[in-house]
C-alpha positions in Angstrom: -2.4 -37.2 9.0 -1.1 -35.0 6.4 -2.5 -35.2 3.0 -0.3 -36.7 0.2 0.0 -34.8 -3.3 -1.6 -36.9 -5.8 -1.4 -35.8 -9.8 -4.4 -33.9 -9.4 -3.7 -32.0 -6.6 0.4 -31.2 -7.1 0.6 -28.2 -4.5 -1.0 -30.1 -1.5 1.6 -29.0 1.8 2.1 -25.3 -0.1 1.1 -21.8 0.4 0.4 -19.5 -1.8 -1.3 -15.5 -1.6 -3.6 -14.1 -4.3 -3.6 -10.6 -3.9 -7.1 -9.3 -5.9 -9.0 -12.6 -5.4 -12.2 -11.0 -5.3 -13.0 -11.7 -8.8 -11.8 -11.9 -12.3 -8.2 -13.5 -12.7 -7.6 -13.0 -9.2 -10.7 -15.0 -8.3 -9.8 -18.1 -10.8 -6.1 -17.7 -9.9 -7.4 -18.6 -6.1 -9.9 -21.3 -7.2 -7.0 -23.3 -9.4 -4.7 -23.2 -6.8 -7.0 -24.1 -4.2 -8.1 -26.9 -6.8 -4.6 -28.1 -6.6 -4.1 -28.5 -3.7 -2.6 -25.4 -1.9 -3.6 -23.3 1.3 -5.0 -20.2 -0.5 -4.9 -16.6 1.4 -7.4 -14.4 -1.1 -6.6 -11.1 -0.1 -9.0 -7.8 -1.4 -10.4 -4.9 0.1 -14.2 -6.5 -1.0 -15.5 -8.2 1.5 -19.2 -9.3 2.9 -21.4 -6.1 4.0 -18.4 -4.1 2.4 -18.9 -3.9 -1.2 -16.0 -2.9 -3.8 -15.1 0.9 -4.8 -16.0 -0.2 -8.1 -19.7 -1.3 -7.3 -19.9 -4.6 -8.5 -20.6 -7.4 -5.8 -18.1 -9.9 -5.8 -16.2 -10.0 -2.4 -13.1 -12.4 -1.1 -15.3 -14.1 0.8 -17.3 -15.7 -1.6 -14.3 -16.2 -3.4 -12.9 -18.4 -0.2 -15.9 -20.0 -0.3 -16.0 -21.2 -3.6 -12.7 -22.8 -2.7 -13.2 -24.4 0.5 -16.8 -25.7 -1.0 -14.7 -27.3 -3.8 -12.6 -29.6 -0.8 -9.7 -26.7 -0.9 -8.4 -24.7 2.2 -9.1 -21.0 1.3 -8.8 -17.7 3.8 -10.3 -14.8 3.1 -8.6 -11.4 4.5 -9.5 -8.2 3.7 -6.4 -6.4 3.2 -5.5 -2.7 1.4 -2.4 -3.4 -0.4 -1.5 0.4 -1.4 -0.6 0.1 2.5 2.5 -1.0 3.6 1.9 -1.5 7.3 -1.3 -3.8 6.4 1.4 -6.1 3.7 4.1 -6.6 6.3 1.2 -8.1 9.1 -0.1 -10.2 6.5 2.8 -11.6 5.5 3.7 -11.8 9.6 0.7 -13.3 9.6 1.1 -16.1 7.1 4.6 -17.2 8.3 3.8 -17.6 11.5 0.9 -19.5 10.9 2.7 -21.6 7.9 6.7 -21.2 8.6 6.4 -21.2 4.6 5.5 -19.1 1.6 5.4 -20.4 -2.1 2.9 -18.7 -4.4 2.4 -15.0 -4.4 0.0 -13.7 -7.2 -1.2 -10.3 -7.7 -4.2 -9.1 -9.8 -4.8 -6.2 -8.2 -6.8 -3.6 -9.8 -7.0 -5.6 -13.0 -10.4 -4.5 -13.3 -9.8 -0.5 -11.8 -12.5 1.3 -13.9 -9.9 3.9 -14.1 -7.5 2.1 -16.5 -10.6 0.7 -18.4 -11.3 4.6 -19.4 -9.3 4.7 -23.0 -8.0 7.9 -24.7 -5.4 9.3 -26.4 -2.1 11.2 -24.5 -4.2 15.1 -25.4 -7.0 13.5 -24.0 -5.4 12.1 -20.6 -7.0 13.3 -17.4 -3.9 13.5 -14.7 -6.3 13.9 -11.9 -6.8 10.2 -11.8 -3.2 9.7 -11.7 -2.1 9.0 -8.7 -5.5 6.8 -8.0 -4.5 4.7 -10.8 -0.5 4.3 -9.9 -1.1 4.0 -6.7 -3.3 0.9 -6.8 -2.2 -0.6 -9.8 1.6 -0.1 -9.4 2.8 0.9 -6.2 0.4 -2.1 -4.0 2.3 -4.5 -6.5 5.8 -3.0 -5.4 4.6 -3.1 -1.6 3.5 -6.8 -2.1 6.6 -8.0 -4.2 8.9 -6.4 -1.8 7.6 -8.2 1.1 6.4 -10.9 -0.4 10.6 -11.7 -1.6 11.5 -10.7 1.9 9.2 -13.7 3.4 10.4 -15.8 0.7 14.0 -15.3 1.1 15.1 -17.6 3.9 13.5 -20.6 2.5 15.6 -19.6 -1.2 12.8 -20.6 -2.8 9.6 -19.2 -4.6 6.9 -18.0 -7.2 5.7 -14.4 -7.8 3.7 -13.8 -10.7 2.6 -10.6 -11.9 -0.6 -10.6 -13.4 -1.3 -8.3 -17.0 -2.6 -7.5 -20.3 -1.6 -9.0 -23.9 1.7 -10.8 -24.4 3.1 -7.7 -26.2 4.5 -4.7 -24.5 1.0 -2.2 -25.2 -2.1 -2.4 -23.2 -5.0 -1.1 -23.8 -6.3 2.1 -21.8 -5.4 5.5 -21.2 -1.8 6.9 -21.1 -1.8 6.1 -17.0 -2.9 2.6 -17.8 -0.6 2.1 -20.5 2.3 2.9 -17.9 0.7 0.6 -15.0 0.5 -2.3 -17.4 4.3 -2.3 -19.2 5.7 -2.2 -15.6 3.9 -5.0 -14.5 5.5 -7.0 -17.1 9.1 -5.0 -17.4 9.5 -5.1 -13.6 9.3 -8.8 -13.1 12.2 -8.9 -15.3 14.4 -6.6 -12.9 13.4 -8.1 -10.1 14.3 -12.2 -11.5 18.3 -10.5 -11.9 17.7 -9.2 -8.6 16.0 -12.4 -6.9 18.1 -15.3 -8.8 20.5 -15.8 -6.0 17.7 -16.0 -3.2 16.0 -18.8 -5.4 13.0 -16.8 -6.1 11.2 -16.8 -9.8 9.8 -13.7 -10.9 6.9 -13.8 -14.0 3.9 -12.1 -15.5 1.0 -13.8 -17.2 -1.4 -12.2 -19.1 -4.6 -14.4 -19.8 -6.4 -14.3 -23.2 -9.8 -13.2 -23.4 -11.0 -13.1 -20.0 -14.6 -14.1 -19.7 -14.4 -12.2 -16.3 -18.0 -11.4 -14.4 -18.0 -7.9 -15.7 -17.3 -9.0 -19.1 -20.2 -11.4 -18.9 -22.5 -8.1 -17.8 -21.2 -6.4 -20.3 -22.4 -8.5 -22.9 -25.7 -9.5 -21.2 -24.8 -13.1 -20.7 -23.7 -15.4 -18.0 -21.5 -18.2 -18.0 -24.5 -20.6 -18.7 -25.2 -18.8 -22.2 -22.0 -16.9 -22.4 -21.4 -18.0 -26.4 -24.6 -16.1 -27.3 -22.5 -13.1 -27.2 -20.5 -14.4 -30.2 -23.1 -12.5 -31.9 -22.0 -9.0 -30.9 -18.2 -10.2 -30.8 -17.6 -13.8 -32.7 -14.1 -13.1 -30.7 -15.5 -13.9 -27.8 -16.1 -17.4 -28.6 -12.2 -18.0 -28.3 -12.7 -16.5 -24.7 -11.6 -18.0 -21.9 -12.6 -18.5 -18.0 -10.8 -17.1 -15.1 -10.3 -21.1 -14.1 -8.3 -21.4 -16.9 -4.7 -18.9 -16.2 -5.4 -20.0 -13.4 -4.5 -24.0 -14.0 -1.8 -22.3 -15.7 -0.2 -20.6 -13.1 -0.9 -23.9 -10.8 1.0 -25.7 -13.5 4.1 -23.6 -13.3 4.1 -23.6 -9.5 4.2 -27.3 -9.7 7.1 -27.6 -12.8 10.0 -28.1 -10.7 12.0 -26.4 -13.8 10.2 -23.3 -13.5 13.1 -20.8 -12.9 13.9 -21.8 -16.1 10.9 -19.1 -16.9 12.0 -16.4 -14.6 11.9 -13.0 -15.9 9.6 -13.9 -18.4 6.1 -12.5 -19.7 4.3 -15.6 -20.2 0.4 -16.0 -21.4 -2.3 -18.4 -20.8 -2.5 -19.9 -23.9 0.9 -20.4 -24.2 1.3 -22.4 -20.9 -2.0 -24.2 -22.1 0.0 -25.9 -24.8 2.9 -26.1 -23.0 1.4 -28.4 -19.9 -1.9 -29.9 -21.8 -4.6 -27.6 -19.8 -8.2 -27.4 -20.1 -10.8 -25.1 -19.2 -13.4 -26.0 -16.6 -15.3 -27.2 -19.3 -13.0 -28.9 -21.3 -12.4 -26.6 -24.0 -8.4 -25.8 -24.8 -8.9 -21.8 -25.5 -6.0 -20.4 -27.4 -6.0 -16.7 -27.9 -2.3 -17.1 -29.5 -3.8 -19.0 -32.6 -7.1 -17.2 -32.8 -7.3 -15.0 -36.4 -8.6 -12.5 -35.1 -12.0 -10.7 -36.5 -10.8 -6.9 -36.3 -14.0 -5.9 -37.9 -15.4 -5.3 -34.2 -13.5 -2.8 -33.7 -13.5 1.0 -35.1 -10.8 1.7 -38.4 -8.8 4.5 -36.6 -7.8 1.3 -33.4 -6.7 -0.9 -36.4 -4.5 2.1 -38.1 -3.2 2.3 -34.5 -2.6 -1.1 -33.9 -0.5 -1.6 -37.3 1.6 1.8 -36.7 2.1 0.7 -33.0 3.2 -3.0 -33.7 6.0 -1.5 -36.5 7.0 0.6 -34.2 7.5 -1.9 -31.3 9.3 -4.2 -33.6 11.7 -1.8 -34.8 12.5 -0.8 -31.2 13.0 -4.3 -29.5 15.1 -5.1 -32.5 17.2 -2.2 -31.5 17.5 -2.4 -27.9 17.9 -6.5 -28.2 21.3 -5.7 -30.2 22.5 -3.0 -27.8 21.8 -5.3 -24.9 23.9 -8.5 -26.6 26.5 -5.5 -27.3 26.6 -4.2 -23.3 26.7 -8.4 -22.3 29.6 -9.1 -24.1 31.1 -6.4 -22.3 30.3 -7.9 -18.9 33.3 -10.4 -17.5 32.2 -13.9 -17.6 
């Protein structure tokens, strides 16, 4: 007998992907969905007895695991999505298995130790270029494209782009910076483009991710993780990959979500918005954090208050040319 959606479990009888579920947001992404009910695919090139390019440990299996041990349906496949022939069979793969497809998220490379490297434009190092737009641009192209293609003939579905900060900047070097304001521009060109097939197109960025290599980087674990307020009292506002995750399961289950498409959302945001909790109850709210800048060195604050200006003054300007070119446009 099929099993009925109940409140808690919303996306029982739906699909959804999670391209870069081997940890981080990917991983929580997975375990929320899974938690609500959907049939998970956690997709990632980490898998048992192959360890990640980056060197840290986490694989998709463990990350199916965690699901299936929770009472979800989770399967792990170990899939390169910088290559197009190894997309198209898994999303062969899934439709024939599922004659659907609801959810596609991607995270992919949202940890690359490339586009953690920071530095100014002279300092930029173009022999990691291609590395870094390769796997943290052009996989999320080959996976949008054929994840919309496997969505179209149902005219209906969720792709969510997964980023950093609400604002156009992230943080990184000139290659990264590039990477992450086309993962949240592109979703808007591709919601115009998908609106008549049904399709919502969004990024999310989550606040501050207590992700597993944040943890190591502070010397804690998720058991004593607030100790490291006392390096970073920022980091007390942080949140668990869980958490954008039961945010993303929350708009897959709002039946007016296309009236988000296009959009760059956040984690906090939705939190309010839907009345979600962390695993442990907390209601983490990056948005409404003051933020202690006294962490960080005087020459990023300079930075920060000469880039914000400047990003002002230029969305201010190209939101008045766009309402100019509109008017233009026959109704």
């Amino acid at each position: 007998m099929a099993k009925r959606r109940s409140s808690r479990t919303p996306l029982t009888g739906r699909v959804a992907l999670v391209a870069g579920a081997t940890r981080g947001a990917g991983r929580g992404i997975a375990r929320a969905l899974g938690e609500a009910g959907a049939t998970v695919y956690c997709t990632g090139r980490s898998v048992t007895g192959k360890p990640s390019p980056y060197g840290r440990p986490e694989t998709i299996d463990e990350t199916a695991a965690m699901i299936t041990a929770a009472g979800g349906a989770a399967i792990a496949l170990r899939v390169d999505h910088t290559n197009e022939d190894a997309v198209k069979a898994l999303f062969r793969r899934i439709t024939r298995a599922h004659k659907r497809l609801d959810i596609i998220v991607d995270s992919v490379a949202g940890e690359d130790p490339l586009m953690k490297r920071y530095g100014h434009l002279w300092q930029a190092d173009p022999k990691t270029a291609d590395a870094i737009f390769r796997q943290g641009l052009t996989s999320r192209i080959i996976t949008a494209k054929h994840g919309a293609l496997a969505m179209m003939p149902a005219k209906r579905g969720l792709i969510v782009e997964v980023t950093e900060n609400d604002m156009l900047g992230g943080g990184g070097n000139p290659m990264a910076q590039a990477v992450k304001m086309a993962q949240k521009v592109l979703p808007l060109f591709w919601a115009a483009e998908l609106a008549p097939h049904g399709i919502t197109v969004m990024a999310i960025t989550p606040g501050f991710l207590r992700s597993e290599s944040m943890l190591q980087h502070f010397g804690v674990t998720e058991d004593n993780w607030r100790d490291a307020g006392k390096r970073d009292p920022n980091f007390l506002v942080s949140e668990s990959p869980l958490f954008v995750g039961r945010a993303i399961a929350a708009l897959a289950a709002d039946p007016k979500v296309r009236d988000r498409t296009g959009m760059l959302v956040s984690s906090w945001e939705l939190g309010r918005d839907y009345g979600l909790a962390d695993y442990d109850g907390r209601r983490p709210d990056w948005g409404r954090h003051t933020i202690d800048f006294s962490v960080l060195p005087p020459a990023w604050i300079d930075l920060f208050r000469t880039g914000t200006s400047l990003e002002i003054k230029w969305l201010t300007t190209l939101a008045a040319r766009t309402r100019k070119f509109r008017a233009k446009i026959p109704s």
